[in-house]
C-alpha positions as CSV (number, residue, x, y, z in Angstrom):
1,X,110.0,85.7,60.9
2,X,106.3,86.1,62.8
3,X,107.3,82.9,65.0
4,X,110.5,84.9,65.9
5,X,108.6,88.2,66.7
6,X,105.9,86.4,69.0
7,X,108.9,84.7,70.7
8,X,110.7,88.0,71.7
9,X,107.2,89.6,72.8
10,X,106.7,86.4,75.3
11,X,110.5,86.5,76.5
12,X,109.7,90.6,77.0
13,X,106.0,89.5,78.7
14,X,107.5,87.1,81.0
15,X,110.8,89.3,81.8
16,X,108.4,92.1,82.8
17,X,105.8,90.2,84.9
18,X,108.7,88.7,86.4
19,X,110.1,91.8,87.5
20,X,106.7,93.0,88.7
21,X,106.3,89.9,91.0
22,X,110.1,90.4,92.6
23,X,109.2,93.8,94.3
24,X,105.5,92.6,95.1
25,X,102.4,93.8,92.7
26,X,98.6,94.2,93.8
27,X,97.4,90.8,94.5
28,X,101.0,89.4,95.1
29,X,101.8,87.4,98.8
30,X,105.5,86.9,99.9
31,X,107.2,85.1,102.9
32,X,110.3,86.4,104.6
33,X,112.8,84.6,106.9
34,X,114.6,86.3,108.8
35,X,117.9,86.2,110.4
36,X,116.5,86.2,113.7
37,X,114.2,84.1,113.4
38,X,111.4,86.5,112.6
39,X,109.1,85.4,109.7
40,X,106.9,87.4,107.5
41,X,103.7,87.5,105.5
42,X,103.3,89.7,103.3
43,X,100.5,90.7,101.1
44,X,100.9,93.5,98.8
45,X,97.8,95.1,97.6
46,X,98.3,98.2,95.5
47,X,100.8,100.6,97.4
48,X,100.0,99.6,100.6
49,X,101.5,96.4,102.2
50,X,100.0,94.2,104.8
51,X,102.7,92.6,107.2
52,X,101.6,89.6,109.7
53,X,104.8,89.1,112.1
54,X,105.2,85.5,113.3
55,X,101.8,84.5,112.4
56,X,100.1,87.4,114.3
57,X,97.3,89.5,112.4
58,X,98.5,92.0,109.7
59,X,99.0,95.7,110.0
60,X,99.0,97.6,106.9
61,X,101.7,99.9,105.8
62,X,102.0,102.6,103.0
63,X,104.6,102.6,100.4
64,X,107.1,105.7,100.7
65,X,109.1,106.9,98.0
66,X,112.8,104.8,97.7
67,X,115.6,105.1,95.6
68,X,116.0,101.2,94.9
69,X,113.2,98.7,95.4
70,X,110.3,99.3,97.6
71,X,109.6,100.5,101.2
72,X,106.7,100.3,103.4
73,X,106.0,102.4,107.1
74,X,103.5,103.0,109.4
75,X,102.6,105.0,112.4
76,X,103.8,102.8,115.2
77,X,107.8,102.6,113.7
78,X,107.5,99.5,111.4
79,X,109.4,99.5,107.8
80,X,110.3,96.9,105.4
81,X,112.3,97.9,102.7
82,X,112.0,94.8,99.7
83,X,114.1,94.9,97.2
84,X,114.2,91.5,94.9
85,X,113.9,88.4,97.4
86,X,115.6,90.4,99.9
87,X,114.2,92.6,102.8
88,X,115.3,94.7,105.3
89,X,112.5,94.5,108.6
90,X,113.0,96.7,111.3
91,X,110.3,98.3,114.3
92,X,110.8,101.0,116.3
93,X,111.5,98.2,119.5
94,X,114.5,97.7,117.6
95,X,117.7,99.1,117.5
96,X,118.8,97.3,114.2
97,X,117.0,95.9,111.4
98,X,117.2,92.1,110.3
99,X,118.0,91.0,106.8
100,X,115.0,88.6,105.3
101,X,114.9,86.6,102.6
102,X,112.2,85.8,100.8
103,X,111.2,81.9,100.8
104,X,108.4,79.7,98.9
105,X,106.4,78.8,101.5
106,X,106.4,79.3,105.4
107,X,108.3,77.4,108.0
């Protein structure tokens, strides 16, 4: 009976840090590759994210409220919206975003 209890709690620990590290936690880098070729770093620290575009230094961006998942803007038009391994990248140079997914390490 203890031995079954301790299981469920580690099944529930994992399931939630799991969950955490999907959307990005503080402390948490992810890589994106996009379907135009752009690739992302992203470090998320807290509820800001920093975003390096195609090896290029990062720019921070604040988290904004969303409905689903997690979104991240700044001042000069960027947003990534992350939601699982999947992201939606767009900048205001843009006229549509590009879908990302999120890969183990960088290409």
């Amino acid at each position: 009976m203890i031995a079954m209890k301790f299981g469920v709690l580690g099944a529930a620990a994992a399931l939630a840090l799991s969950a955490c590290a999907s959307v990005g936690g503080p402390g948490v880098s992810g890589y994106y590759q996009c379907d135009r070729g752009t690739r992302l770093k992203v470090d998320f620290v807290r509820d800001r994210a920093l975003v390096g575009v195609n090896g290029m230094r990062q720019v921070a961006m604040r988290q904004t409220p969303a409905a689903s998942g997690a979104i991240y803007e700044n001042d000069q038009g960027w947003r990534l919206h992350t939601k699982g391994d999947e992201a939606m990248w767009n900048t205001a140079a843009r006229s549509a975003p590009e879908t990302c997914r999120q890969v183990a390490v960088p290409r």
